[in-house]
DSSP file (Angstrom, degrees, kcal/mol; ACC not computed):
  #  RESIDUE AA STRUCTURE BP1 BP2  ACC     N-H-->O    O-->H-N    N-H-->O    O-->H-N    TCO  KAPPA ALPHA  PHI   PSI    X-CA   Y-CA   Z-CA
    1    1 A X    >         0   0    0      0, 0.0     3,-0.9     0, 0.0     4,-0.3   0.000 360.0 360.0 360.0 -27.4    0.0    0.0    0.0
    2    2 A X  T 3   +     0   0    0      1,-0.3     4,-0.4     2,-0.1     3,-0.2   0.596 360.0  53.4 -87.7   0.0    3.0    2.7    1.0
    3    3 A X  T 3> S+     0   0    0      1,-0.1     4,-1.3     2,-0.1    -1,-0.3   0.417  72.3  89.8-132.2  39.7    3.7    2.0   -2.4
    4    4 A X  H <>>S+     0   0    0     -3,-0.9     4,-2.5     2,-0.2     5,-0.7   0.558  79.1  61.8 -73.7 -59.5    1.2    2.5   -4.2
    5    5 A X  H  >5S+     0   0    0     -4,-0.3     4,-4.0     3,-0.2    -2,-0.1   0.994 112.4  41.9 -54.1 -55.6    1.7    6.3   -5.1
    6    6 A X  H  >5S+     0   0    0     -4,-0.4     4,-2.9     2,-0.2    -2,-0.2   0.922 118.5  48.0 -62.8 -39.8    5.4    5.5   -7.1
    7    7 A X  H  X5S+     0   0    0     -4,-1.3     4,-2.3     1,-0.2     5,-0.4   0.977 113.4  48.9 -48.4 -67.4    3.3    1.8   -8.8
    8    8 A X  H  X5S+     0   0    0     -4,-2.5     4,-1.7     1,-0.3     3,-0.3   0.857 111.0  54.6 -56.6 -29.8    0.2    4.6   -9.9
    9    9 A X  H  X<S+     0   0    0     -4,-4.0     4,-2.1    -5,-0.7     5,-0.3   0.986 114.9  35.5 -47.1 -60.2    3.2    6.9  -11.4
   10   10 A X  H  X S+     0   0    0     -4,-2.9     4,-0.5    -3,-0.4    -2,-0.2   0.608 111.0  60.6 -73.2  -2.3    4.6    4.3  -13.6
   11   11 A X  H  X S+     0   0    0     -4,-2.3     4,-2.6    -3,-0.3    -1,-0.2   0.932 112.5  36.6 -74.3 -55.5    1.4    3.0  -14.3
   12   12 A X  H  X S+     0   0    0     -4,-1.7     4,-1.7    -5,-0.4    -2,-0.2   0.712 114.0  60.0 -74.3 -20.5    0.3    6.4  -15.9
   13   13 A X  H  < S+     0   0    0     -4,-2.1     4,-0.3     2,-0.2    -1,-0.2   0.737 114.7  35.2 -75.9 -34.5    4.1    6.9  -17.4
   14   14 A X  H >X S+     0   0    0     -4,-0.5     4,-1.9    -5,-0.3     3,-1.0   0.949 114.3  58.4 -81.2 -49.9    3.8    3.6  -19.5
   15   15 A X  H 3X S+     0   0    0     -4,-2.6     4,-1.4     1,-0.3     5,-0.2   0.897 118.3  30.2 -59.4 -54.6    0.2    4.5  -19.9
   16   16 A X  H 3X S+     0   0    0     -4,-1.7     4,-0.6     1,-0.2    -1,-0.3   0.494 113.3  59.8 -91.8  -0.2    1.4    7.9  -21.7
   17   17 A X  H <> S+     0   0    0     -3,-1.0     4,-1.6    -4,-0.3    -1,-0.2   0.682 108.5  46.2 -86.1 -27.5    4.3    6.8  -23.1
   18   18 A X  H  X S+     0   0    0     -4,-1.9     4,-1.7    -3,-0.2    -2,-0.2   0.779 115.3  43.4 -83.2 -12.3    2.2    4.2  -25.1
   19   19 A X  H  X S+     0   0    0     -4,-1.4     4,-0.9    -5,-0.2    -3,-0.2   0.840 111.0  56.6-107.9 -23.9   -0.4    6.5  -26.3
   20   20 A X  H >X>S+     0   0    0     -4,-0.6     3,-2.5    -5,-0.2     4,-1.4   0.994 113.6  44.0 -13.9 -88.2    2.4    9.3  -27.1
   21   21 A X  H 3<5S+     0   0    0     -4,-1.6     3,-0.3     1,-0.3    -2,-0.2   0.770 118.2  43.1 -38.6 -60.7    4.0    6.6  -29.3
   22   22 A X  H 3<5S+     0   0    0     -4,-1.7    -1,-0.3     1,-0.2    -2,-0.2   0.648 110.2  51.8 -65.5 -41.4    0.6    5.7  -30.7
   23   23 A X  H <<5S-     0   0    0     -3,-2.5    -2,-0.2    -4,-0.9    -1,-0.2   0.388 107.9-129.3-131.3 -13.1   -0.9    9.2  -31.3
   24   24 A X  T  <5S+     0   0    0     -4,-1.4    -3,-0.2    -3,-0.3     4,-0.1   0.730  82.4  96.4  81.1  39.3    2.5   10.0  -33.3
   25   25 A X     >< +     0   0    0     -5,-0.7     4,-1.5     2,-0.1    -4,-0.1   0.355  53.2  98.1-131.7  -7.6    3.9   13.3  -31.8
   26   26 A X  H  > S+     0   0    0     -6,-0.3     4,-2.1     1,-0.2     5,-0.2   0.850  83.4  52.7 -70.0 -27.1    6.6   11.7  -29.0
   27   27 A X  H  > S+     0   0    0      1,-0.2     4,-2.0     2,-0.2    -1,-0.2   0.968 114.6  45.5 -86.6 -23.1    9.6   12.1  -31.2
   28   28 A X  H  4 S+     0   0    0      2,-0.2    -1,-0.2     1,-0.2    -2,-0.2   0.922 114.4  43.2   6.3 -82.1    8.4   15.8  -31.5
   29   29 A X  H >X S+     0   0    0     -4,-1.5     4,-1.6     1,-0.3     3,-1.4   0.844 116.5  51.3 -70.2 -35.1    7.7   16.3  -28.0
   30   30 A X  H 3X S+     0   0    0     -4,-2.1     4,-3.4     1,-0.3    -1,-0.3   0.888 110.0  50.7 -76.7 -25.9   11.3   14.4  -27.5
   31   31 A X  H 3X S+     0   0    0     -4,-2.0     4,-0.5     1,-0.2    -1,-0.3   0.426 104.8  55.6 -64.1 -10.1   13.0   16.8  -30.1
   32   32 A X  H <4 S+     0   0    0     -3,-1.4     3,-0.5     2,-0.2    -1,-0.2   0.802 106.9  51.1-102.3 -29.1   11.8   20.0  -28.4
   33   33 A X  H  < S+     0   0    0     -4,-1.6    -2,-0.2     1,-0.3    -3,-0.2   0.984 115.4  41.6 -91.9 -53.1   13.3   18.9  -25.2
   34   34 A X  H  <        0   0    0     -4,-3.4    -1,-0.3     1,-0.2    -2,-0.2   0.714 360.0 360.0 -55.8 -15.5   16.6   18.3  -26.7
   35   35 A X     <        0   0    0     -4,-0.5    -1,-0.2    -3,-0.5    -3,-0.1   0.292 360.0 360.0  92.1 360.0   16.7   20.9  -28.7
């Protein structure tokens, strides 16, 4: 249960990493941040 918060983080970080990927705009999003 005390860990719970860090699981429901990676839950929602795979969850948005897959629908990123999916929605076709992460290498974008990864390109702005590198510069």
């Amino acid at each position: 249960m005390y860990e719970l918060p860090g699981l429901l983080f990676i839950g929602v970080a795979v969850i948005a990493d897959e629908v990123l990927h999916i929605e076709g705009w992460r290498g974008e999003l990864l390109e702005g941040d590198l510069g």
